[in-house]
C-alpha positions as CSV (number, residue, x, y, z in Angstrom):
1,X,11.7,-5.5,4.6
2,X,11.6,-4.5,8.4
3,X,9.1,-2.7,10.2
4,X,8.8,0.7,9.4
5,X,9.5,2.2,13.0
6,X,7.6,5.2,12.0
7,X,4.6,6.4,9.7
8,X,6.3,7.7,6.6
9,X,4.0,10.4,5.8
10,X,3.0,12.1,9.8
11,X,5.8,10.4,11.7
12,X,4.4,8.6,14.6
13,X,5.4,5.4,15.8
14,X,3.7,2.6,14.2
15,X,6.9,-0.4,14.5
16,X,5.8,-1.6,18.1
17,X,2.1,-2.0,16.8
18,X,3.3,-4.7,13.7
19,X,3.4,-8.1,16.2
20,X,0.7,-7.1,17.9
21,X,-1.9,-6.8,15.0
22,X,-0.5,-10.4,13.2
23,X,-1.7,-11.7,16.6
24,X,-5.1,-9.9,16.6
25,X,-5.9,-10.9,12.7
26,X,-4.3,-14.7,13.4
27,X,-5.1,-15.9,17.0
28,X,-8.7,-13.7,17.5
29,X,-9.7,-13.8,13.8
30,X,-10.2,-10.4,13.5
31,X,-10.5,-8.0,10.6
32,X,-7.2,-5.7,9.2
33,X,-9.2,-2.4,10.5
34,X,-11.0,-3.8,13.5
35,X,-7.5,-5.2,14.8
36,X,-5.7,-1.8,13.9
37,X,-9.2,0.0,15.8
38,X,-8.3,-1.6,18.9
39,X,-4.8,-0.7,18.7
40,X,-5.6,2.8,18.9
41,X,-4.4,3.3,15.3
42,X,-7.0,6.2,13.6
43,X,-5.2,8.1,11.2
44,X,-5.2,6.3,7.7
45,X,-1.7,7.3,7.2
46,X,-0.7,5.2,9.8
47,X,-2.8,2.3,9.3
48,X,-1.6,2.4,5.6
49,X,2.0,1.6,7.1
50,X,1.1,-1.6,9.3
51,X,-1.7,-2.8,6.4
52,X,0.6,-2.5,3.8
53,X,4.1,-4.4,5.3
54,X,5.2,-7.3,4.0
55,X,7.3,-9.0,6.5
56,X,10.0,-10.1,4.3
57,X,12.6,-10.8,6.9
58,X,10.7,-14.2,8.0
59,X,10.9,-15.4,4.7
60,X,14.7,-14.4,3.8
61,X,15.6,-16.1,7.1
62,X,14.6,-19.6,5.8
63,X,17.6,-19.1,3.0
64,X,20.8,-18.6,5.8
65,X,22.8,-21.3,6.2
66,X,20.9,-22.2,9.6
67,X,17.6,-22.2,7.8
68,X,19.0,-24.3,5.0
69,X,20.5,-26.9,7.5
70,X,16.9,-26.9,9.3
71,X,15.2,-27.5,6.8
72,X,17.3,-30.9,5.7
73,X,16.6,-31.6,8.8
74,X,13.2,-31.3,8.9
75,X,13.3,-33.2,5.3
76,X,15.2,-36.0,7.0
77,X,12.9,-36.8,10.4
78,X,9.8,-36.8,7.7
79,X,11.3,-39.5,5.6
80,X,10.3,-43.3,6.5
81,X,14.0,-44.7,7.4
82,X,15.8,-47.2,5.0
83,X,14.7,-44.6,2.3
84,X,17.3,-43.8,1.2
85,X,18.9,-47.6,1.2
């Protein structure tokens, strides 16, 4: 799915706060509601929508046709050559 732009249940703005709390829990290790603390995000309505999103779009992306061609050729430069000889 994509970002919900906005809290489904009070109806503030929670779609610019997604990238930057994947950043907080990957590159400074920190916990799902210490990350969403320091983003200024208190009401558990709202932290329910960034928690809860599963960022599907990154992983349909690897099945278009310029994913599928990537990926051969990521396939391909991993393969010792003569391999397939």
């Amino acid at each position: 799915m994509i970002i919900p732009i906005r809290c489904f249940s009070c109806g503030k703005v929670t779609g610019d706060l997604w990238e930057k709390f994947v950043k907080l829990i990957e590159e400074e290790g920190l916990n799902d509601g210490d990350a969403l603390d320091q983003l200024g995000c208190k009401r558990y309505c709202c932290r329910r929508m960034v928690m809860t999103h599963v960022d599907l779009i990154e992983k349909l992306l690897k099945y278009t046709p310029d994913g599928r061609n990537q990926k051969k050729l990521e396939m391909q430069m991993r393969e010792p050559k003569g391999a397939h000889e």
